[in-house]
SEGUMAR-37061 format. One record per residue (C-alpha): residue in three letters; x, y, z; residue number from 0. Coordinates in nm, 2 decimals, m for minus. Example, Ala and Ser with C-alpha at 12.3 -4.5 7.8 and 13.67 -1.06 7.14 Angstrom:
REM residues 2
{"ALA", {1.23, m0.45, 0.78}, 0};
{"SER", {1.37, m0.11, 0.71}, 1};
This chain:
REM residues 269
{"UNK", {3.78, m6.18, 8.45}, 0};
{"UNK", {3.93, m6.49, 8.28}, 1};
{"UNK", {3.96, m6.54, 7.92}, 2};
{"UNK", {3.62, m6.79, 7.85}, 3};
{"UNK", {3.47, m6.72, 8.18}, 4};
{"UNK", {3.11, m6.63, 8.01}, 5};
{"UNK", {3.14, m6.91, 7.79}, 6};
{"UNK", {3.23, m7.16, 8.04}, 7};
{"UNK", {2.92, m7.05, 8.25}, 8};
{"UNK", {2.69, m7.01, 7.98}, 9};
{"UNK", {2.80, m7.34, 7.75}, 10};
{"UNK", {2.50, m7.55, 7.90}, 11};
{"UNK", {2.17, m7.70, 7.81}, 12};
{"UNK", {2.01, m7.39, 7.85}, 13};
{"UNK", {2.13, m7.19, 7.64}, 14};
{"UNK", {1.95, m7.38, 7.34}, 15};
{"UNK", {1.66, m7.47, 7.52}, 16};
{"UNK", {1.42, m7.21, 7.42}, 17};
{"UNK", {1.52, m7.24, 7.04}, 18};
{"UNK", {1.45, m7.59, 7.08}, 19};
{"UNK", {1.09, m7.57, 7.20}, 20};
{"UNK", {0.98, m7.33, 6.97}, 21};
{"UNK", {1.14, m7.49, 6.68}, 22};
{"UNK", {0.91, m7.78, 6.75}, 23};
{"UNK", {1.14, m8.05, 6.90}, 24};
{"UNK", {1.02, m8.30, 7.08}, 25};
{"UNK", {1.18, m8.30, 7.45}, 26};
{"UNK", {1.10, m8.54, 7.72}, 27};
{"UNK", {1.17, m8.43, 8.10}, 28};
{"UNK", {1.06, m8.54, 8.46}, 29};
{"UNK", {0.96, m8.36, 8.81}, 30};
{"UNK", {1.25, m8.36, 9.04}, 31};
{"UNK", {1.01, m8.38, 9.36}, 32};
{"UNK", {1.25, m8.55, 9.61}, 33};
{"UNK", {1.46, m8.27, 9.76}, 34};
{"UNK", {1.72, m8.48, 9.67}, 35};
{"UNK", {2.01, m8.34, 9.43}, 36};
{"UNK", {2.16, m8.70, 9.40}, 37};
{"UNK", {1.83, m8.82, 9.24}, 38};
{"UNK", {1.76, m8.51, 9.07}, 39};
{"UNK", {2.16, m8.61, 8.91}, 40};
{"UNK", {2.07, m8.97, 8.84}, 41};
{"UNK", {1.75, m8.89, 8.65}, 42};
{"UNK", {1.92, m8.61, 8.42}, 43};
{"UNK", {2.19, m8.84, 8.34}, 44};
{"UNK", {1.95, m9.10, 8.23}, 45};
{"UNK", {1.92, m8.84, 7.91}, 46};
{"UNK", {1.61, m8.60, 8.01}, 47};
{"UNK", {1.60, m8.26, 7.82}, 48};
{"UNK", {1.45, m8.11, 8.14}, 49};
{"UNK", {1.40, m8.13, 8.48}, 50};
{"UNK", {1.13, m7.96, 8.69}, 51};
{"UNK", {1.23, m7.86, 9.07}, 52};
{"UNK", {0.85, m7.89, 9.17}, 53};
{"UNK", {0.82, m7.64, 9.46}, 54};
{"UNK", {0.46, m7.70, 9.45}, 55};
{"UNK", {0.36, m8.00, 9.53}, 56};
{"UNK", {0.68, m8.16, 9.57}, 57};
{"UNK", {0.96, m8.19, 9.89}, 58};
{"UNK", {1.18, m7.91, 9.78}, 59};
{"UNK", {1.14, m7.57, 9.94}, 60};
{"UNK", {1.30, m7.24, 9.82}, 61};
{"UNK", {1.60, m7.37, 10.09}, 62};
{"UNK", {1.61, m7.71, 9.86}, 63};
{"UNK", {1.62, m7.50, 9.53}, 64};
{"UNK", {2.04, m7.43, 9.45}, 65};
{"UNK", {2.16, m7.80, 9.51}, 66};
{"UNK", {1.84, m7.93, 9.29}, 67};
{"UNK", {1.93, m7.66, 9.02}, 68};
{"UNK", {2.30, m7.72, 9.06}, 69};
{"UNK", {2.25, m8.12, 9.00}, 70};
{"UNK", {2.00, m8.09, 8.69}, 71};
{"UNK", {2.31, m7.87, 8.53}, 72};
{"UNK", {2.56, m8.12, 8.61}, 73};
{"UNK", {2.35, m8.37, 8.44}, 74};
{"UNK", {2.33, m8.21, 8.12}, 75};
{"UNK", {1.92, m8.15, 8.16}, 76};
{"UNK", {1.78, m7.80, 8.12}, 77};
{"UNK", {1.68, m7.68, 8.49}, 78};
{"UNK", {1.32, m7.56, 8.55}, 79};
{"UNK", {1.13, m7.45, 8.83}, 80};
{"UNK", {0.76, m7.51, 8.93}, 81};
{"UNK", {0.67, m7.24, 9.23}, 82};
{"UNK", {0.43, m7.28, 9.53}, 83};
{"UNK", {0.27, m6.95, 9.30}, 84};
{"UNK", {0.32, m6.72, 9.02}, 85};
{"UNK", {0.39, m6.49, 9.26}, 86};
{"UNK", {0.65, m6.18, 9.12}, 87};
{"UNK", {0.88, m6.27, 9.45}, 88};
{"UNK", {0.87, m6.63, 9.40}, 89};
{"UNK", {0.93, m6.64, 9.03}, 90};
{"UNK", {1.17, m6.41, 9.10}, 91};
{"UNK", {1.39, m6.57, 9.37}, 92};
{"UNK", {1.35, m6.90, 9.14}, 93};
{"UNK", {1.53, m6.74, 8.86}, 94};
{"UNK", {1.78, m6.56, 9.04}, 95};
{"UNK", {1.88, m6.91, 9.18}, 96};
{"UNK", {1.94, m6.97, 8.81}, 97};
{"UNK", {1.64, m7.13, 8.68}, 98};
{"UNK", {1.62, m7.12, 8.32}, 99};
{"UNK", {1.28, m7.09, 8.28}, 100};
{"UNK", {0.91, m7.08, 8.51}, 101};
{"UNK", {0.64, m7.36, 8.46}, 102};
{"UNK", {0.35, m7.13, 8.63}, 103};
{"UNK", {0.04, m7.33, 8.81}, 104};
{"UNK", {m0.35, m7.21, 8.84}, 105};
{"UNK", {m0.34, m6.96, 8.57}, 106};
{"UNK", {m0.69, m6.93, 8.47}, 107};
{"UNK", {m0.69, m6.63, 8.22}, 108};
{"UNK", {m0.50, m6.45, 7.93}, 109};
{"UNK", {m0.47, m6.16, 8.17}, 110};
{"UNK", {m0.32, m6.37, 8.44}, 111};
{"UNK", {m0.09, m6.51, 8.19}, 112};
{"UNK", {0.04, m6.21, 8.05}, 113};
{"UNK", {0.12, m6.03, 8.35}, 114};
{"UNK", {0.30, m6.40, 8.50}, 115};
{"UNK", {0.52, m6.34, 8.21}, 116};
{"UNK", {0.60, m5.99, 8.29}, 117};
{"UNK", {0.77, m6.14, 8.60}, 118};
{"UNK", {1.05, m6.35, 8.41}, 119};
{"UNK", {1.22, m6.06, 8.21}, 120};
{"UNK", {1.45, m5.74, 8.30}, 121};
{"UNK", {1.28, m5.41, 8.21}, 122};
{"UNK", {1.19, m5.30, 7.96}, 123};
{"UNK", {1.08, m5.64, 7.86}, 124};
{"UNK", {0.92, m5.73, 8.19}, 125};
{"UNK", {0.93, m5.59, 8.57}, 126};
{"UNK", {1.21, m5.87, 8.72}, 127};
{"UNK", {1.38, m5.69, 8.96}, 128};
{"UNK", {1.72, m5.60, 8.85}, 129};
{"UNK", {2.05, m5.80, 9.06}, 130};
{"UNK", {2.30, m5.86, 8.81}, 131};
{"UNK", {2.52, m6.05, 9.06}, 132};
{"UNK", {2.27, m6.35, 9.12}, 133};
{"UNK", {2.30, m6.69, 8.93}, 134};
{"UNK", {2.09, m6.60, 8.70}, 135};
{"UNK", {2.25, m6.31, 8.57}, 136};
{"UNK", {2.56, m6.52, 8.51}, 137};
{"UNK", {2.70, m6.38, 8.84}, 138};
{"UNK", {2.85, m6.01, 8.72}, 139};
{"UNK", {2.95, m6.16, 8.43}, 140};
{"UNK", {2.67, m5.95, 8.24}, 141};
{"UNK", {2.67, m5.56, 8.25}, 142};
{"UNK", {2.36, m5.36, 8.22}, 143};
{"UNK", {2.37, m5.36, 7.83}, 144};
{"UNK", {2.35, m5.68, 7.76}, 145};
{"UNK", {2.07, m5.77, 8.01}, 146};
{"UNK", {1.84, m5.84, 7.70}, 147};
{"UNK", {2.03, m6.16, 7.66}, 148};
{"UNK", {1.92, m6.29, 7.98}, 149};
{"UNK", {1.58, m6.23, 7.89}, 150};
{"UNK", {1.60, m6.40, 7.52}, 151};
{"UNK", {1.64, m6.70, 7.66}, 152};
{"UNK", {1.44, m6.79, 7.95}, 153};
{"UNK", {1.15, m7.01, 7.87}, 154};
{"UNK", {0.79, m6.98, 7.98}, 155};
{"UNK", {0.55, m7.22, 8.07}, 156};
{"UNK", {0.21, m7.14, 8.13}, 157};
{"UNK", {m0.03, m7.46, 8.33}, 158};
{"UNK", {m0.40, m7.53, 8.18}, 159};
{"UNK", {m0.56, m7.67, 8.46}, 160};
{"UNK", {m0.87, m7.60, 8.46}, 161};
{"UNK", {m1.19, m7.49, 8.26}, 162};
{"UNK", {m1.11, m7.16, 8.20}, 163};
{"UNK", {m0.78, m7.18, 8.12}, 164};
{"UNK", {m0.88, m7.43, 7.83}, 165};
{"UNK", {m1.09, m7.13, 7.70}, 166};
{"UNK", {m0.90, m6.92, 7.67}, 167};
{"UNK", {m0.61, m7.10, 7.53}, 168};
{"UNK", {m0.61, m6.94, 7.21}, 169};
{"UNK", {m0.57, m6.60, 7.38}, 170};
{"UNK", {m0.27, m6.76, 7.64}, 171};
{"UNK", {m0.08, m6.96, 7.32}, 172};
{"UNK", {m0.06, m6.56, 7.13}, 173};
{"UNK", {0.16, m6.41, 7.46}, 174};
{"UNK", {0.46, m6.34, 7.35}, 175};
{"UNK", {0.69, m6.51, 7.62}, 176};
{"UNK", {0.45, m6.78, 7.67}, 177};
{"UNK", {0.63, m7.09, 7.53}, 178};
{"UNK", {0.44, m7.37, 7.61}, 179};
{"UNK", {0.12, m7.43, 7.71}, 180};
{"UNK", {0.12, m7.72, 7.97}, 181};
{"UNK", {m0.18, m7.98, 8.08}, 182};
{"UNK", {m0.12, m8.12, 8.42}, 183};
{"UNK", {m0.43, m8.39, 8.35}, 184};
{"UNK", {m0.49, m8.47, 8.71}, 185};
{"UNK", {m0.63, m8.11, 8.79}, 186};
{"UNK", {m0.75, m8.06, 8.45}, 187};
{"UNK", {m0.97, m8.35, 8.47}, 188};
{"UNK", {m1.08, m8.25, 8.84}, 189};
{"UNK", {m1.20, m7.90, 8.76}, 190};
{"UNK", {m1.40, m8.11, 8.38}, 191};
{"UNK", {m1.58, m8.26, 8.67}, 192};
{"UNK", {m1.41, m8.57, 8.52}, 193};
{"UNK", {m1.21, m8.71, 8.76}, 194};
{"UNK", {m0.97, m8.93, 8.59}, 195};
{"UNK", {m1.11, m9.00, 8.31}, 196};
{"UNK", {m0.84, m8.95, 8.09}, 197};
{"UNK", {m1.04, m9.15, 7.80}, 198};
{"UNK", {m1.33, m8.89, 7.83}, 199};
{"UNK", {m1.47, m8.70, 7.53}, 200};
{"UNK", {m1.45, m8.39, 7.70}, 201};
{"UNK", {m1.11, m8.42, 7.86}, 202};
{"UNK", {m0.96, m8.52, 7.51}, 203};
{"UNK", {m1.13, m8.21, 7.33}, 204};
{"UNK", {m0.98, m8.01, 7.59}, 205};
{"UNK", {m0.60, m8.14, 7.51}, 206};
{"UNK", {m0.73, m8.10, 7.11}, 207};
{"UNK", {m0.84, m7.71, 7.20}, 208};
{"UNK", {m0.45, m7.65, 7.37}, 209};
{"UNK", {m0.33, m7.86, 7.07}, 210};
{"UNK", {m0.49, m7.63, 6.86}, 211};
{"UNK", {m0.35, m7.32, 6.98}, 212};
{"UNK", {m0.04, m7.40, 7.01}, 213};
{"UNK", {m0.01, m7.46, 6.63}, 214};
{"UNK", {m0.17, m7.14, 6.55}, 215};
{"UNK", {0.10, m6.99, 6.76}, 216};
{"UNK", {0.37, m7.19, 6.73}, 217};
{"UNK", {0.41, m7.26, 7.07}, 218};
{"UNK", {0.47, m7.63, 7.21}, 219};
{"UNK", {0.19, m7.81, 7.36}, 220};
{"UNK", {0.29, m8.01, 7.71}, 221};
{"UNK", {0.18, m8.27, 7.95}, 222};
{"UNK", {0.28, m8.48, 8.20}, 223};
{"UNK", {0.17, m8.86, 8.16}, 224};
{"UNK", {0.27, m9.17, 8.40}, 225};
{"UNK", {0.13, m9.40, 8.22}, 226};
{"UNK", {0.38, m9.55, 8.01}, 227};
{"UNK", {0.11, m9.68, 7.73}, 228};
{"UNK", {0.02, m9.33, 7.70}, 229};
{"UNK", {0.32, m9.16, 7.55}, 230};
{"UNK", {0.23, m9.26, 7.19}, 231};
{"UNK", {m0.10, m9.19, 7.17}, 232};
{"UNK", {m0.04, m8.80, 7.31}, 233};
{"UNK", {0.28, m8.77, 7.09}, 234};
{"UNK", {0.04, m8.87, 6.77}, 235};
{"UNK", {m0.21, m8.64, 6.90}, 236};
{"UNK", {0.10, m8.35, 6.86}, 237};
{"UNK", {0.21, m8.33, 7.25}, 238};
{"UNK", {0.61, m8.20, 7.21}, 239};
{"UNK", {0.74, m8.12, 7.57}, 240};
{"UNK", {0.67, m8.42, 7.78}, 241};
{"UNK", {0.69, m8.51, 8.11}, 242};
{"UNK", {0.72, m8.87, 8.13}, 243};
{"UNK", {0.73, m8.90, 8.55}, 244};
{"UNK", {0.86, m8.77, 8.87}, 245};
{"UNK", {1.19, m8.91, 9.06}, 246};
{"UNK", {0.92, m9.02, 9.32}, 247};
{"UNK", {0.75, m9.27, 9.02}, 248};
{"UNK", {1.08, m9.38, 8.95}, 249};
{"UNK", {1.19, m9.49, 9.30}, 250};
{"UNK", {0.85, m9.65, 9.34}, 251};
{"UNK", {0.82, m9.78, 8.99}, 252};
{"UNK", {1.18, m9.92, 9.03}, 253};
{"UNK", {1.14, m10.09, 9.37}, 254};
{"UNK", {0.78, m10.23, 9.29}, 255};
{"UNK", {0.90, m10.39, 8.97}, 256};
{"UNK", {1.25, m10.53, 9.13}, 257};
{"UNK", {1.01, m10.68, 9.43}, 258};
{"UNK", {0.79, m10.85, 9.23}, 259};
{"UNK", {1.07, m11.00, 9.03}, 260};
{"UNK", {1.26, m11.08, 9.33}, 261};
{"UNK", {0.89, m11.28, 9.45}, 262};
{"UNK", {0.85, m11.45, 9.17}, 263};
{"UNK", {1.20, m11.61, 9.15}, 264};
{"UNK", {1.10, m11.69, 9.52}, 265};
{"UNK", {0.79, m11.88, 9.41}, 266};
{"UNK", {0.97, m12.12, 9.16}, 267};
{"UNK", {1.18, m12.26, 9.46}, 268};
């Protein structure tokens, strides 16, 4: 092996990433939902702390998953990975790909959670099964001793999308492994019978229950928000690790707004 071979694969945003969110910074990130590792580049190099490779509701597939991983790294952005399920094999494959952490969708329970987290760590921390020659054991690089480093620093996040999962927040914000506790409002506000109604008094006492257990935990509350006016509002309310859009928004944010420029010089013609 070459002198600085670890360091040289291991010297990236990653490796401070967990510290970072459980220390309480706040860290903005986007959904990389194209299948493109071009535009999952362009939007890390635009600063984001993370980027999400959305495999379950975006374009990517599990075939799409090393190029969009490989981009968010070159941009600098910690890379994360969304599943089609927090299924053991498809956490699994994610992280051997070289994920550094899990958001996991539909969790509804404590129990769920716990054993979700179970899947992104070596024995004895966890049940991930053991291939030291993946990605994300550092490709050989790491022999069987020092496997605990591996699973010090993957990051969990746990979705609250739904009733249930707002109950028992308190019980999901004490797993140890559980890093952040993440409201995907759309879903949320669905299953409240609330549809939208992001302004409701019931949807907003549900973000103030996750909010609540985080800090008793110290684990970072998260959410993803598209509306631009909103991102002051949730980061008073104590919201730390925020998406702020999708490459998708982007493109159509970004061609919308250069349209209706490009009209309105028209119009003065």
């Amino acid at each position: 092996m070459r002198p600085g071979m670890i360091t040289a694969m291991t010297n990236t945003a990653r490796d401070s990433i967990r510290r970072r969110i459980l220390d309480g910074d706040t860290l903005f990130g986007a959904w990389a939902d194209l299948a493109s590792p071009l535009a999952t580049e362009i939007t890390g190099r635009a600063g984001y702390d993370w980027l999400i490779a959305d495999l379950e509701h975006g374009a990517p597939t599990e075939a799409d998953l090393l190029a969009v991983l490989l981009a968010a790294e070159a941009s600098g952005a910690a890379a994360f990975v969304r599943p089609q399920s927090g299924e053991r094999l498809r956490i699994g494959r994610a992280l051997d790909l070289g994920a550094a952490g899990i958001m996991v969708p539909r969790l509804d329970t404590a129990a769920q959670a716990a054993e979700a987290v179970t899947f992104l760590r070596y024995p004895p921390d966890g049940v991930r099964g053991v291939a030291l020659r993946t990605r994300g054991a550092r490709l050989g690089t790491v022999g069987h001793d020092e496997v605990g480093t591996l699973n010090a620093g993957i990051v969990g996040i746990v979705q609250v999308e739904s009733p249930s999962a707002v109950r028992e927040a308190d019980a999901i914000a004490a797993i140890d492994g559980v890093d952040v506790l993440f409201v995907g409002p759309a879903d949320l506000s669905h299953s409240l019978g609330i549809p939208g109604q992001f302004g409701n008094a019931t949807y907003l006492a549900a973000l103030d229950t996750v909010l609540a257990a985080c800090r008793r935990h110290g684990k970072a509350p998260g959410i993803l928000l598209y509306d631009h006016a909103s991102f002051g509002p949730h980061l008073d309310r104590g919201f730390r690790f925020v998406g702020v859009g999708s490459e998708g928004s982007f493109v159509a944010e970004g061609a919308k707004a250069a349209l209706e420029v490009a009209r309105a010089a028209a119009r003065q013609l």
